[in-house]
C-alpha positions in Angstrom: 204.4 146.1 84.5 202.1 144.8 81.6 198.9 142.5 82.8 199.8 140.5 80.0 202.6 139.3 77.8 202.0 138.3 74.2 204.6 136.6 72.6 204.4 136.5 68.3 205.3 137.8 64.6 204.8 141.2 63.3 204.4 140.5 59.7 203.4 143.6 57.3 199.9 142.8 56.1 199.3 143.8 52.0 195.8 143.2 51.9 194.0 143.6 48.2 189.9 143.6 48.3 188.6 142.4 45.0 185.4 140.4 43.3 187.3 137.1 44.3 190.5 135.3 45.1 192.6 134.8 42.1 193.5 131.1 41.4 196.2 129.2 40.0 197.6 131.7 36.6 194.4 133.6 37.0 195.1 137.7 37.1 192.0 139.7 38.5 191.3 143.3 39.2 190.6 144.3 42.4 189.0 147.0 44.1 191.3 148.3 46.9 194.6 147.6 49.0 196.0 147.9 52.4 199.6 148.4 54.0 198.8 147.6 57.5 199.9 145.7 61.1 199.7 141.6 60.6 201.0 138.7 62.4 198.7 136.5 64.6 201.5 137.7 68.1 200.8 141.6 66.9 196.8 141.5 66.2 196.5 139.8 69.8 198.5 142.3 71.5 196.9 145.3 69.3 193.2 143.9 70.3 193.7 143.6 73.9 195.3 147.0 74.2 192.5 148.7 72.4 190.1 147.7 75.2 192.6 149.2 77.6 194.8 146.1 78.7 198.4 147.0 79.2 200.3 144.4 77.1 204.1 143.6 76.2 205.0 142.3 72.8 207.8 140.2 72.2 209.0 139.7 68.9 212.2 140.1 66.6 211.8 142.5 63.1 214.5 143.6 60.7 216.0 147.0 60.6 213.9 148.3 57.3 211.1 150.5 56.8 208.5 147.8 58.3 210.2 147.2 61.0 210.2 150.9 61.6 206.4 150.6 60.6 205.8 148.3 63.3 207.5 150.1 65.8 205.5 153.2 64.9 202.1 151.1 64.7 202.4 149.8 68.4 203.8 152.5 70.2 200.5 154.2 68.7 198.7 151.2 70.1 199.9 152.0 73.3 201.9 148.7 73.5 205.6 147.8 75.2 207.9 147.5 72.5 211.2 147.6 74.7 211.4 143.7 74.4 211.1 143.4 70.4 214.8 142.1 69.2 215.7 144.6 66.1 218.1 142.6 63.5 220.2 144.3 60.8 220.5 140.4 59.5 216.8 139.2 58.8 214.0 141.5 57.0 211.0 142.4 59.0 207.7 139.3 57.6 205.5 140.2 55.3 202.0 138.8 54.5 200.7 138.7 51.2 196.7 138.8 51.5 193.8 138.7 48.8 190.1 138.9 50.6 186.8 138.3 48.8 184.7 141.8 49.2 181.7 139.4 49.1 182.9 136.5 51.8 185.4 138.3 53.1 187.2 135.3 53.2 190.8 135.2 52.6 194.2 133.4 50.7 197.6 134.0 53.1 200.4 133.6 51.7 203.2 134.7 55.0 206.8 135.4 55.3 207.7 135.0 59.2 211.4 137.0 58.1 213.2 137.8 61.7 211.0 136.3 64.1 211.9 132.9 62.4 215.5 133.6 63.9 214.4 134.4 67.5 216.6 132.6 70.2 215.7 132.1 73.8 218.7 133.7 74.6 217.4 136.8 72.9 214.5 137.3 75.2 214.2 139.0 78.7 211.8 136.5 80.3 211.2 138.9 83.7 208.6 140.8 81.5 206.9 137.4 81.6 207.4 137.2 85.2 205.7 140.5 86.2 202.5 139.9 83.8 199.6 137.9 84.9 198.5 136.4 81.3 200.7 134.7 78.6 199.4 134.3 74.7 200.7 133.1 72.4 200.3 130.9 69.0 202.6 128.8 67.0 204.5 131.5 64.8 207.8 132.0 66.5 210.3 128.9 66.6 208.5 126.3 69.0 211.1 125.9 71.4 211.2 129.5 72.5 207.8 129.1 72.9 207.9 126.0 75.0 210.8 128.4 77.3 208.2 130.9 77.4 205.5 128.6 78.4 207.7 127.2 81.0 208.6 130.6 82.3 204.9 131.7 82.6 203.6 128.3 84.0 206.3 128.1 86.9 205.4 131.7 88.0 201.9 131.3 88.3 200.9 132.7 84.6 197.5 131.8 83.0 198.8 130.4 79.7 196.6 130.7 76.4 197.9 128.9 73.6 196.3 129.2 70.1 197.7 126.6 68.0 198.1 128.6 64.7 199.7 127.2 62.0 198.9 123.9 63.6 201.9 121.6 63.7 203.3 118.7 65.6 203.8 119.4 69.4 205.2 117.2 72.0 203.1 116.5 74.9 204.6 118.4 77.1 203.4 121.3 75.5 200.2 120.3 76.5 200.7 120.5 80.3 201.4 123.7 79.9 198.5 124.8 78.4 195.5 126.5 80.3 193.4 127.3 77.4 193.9 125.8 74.3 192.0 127.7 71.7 192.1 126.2 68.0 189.5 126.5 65.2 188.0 124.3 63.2 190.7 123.1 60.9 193.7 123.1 63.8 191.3 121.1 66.1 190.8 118.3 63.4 194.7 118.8 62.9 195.1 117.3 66.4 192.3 114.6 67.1 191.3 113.8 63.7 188.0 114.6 64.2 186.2 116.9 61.5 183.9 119.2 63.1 180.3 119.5 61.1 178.4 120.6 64.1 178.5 120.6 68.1 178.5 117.2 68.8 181.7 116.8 66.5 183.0 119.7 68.5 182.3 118.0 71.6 184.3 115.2 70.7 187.1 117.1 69.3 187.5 118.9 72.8 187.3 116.0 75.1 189.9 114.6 73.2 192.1 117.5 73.5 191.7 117.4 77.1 192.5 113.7 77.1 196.2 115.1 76.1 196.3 117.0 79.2 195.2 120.9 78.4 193.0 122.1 80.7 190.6 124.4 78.9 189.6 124.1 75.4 188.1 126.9 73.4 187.1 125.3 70.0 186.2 128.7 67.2 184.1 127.8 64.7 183.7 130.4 62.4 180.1 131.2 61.3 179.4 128.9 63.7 180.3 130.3 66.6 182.5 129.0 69.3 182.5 125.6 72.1 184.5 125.5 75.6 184.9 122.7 77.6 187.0 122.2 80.6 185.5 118.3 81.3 182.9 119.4 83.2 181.1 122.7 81.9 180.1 122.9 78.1 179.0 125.8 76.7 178.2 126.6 72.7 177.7 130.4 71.6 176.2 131.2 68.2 178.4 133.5 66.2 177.4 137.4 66.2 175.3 138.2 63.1 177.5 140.6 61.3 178.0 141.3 57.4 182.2 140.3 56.7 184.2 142.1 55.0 187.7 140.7 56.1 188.4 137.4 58.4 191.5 137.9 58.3 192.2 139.3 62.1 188.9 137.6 63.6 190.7 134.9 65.9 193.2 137.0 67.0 190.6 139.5 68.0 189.1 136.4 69.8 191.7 135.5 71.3 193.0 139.2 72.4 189.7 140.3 73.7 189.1 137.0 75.7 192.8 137.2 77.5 191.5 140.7 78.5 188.0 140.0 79.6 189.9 137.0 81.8 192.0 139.6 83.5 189.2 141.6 84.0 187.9 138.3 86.3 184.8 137.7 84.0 182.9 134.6 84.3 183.9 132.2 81.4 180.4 132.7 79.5 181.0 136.2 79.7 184.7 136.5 78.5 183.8 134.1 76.0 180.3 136.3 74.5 183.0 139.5 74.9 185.4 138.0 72.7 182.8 136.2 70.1 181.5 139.5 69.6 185.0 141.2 69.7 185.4 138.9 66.6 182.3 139.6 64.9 183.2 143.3 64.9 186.7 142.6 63.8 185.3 141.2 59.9 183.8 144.2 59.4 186.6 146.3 58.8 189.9 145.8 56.3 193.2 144.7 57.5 193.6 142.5 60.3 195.7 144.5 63.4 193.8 147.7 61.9 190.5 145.8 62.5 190.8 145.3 66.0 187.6 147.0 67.9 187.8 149.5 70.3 186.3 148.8 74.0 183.6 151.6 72.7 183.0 149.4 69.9 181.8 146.7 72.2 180.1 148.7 74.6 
C-alpha cells in the first residue's frame, strides 16, 4: 500500500546551464548539460519519496531507452512503478530546458509523448483506493484526471491539485479539490487577478474558494507562498537561498507538503517544510534530480 498516489508525466529533462536563455535565432554557448528525471507527476512523486513517503506513480511511457530510463530512475527512488502503462506506440516525453546559471530561471519547451494517450480504461484505480493522498497537476489528459479525482474523493482521499499548465476546467473539478495549489501566473489564469503582493494574493484566493475548492495554496516564487481556507490566512517569506535551477521547485513544494500532511503536521508547519523543501530544490541542476533529501531538511 503506498500513503500516497501521484498521478503525472515522466518527461526526460535535457537541461543546458549557460550565461542566459537564448532568444529568438540567437545561438549561445553554454556551460553544462543534464540528462535527467522531469515531468511535474515524476518530480512530485520523486520529492515525497526522498523524505521517506511510500508513493505510487501512475503514468504511461514509450518502450525506448527513456522509458527504460524512467523505469530505472524511480525504482532507484524507491517508487511503485507497477501501475505505469508501457506503449510500443507513443515515445516516452521529453523536455527541452535552458536555465540561466545566474537566475536560474528557466525556458521549457515539453513534449508530453505517451502520457498524452493515457485512457481511464488504462488505469488500476484500487492503488488509489488503498492510499491516503492523491496529487496531481494538469499534465495527463483532464478527463482521466477528473476519473482519478473522483476515485480519490468518494473513498475518502485528500486530493491536491496543482493546476499546471493552467487551462480551462469545469467546475466540477473544483468540488473535488482539497487543496488547490497554483502560482502566481496559474492563479491570475483563473480569477484574473495579477498578484504584485499579499493583498493581491488575498484576493486571488478568496476568489478561488468562491468556485468551491476548499484550500488554496497560492506560490509565489521569491515571494514566498499564501494559504487560505476562508477563515485562516497565513503568508511565509520564501527561504533565502542562492538559485541555480527553478525548474523542480513547485514540484518539490508540492511533494514535500503532501508528505508533511500525511505526517499530520499542522498547516503552518507542512507549509514552512515544503517552502523550504523548495528553496533547497533551486540549488541544485535538473528538476527530479534536485529533489532534497529528508537529511537535507533536517
Amino acid at each position: 500500500m503506498s500513503d500516497i498516489t501521484v498521478l503525472g508525466i515522466f518527461v526526460a529533462d535535457i537541461s543546458f546551464s549557460g550565461e542566459k536563455i537564448p532568444t529568438t535565432g540567437e545561438t549561445v554557448l553554454g556551460d553544462s548539460y543534464n540528462i535527467g528525471p522531469g515531468g511535474k507527476g515524476c518530480n512530485q512523486a520523486i520529492a515525497i519519496s526522498r523524505l521517506g513517503g511510500k508513493v505510487n506513480f501512475i503514468s504511461k511511457l514509450g518502450n525506448d531507452d527513456y522509458g527504460k530510463l524512467a523505469i530505472n530512475k524511480l525504482k532507484k527512488d524507491n517508487i511503485n512503478t507497477s501501475n505505469i502503462v508501457i506503449s510500443n506506440k507513443h515515445k516516452t516525453g521529453v523536455a527541452g530546458i535552458h536555465v540561466d546559471r545566474n537566475t536560474g530561471q528557466n525556458a521549457i519547451t515539453v513534449i508530453r509523448g505517451a502520457p498524452a494517450s493515457l485512457t481511464k480504461d488504462e488505469i488500476d484505480t484500487s492503488i488509489i483506493k488503498r492510499s491516503k493522498i492523491f496529487l496531481t497537476q494538469l499534465e495527463i489528459p483532464l478527463d482521466v484526471t477528473f476519473h482519478c479525482l473522483t476515485v480519490a474523493k468518494e473513498n475518502g482521499l485528500i486530493n491536491i491539485l496543482n493546476p499546471a499548465p493552467a487551462c480551462e476546467l469545469k467546475k466540477d473539478f473544483f468540488r473535488l479539490v482539497d487543496y488547490f495549489t497554483p502560482n502566481e501566473t496559474e492563479a491570475e489564469f483563473y480569477t484574473g487577478v495579477k498578484i504584485n503582493n499579499e493583498k493581491d494574493a488575498k484576493s486571488s484566493a478568496q476568489k478561488l474558494l468562491n468556485m468551491g475548492i476548499k484550500k488554496v495554496i497560492i506560490t509565489l516564487g521569491e515571494k514566498g507562498l499564501f494559504f487560505s481556507d476562508g477563515k485562516e490566512e497565513i503568508y511565509i517569506n520564501a527561504s533565502p537561498v542562492k538559485a541555480i535551477d527553478t525548474t523542480g521547485a513547485g514540484d518539490a513544494f508540492n511533494g514535500s507538503f503532501s508528505f508533511a500532511l500525511l505526517k499530520g503536521k499542522p498547516i503552518k508547519e507542512c507549509l514552512e517544510f515544503a517552502n523550504k523543501a523548495a528553496g533547497l530544490s533551486t540549488t541544485k541542476l535538473g528538476a527530479g534530480d534536485g529533489m532534497p533529501f529528508l537529511k537535507d531538511l533536517s
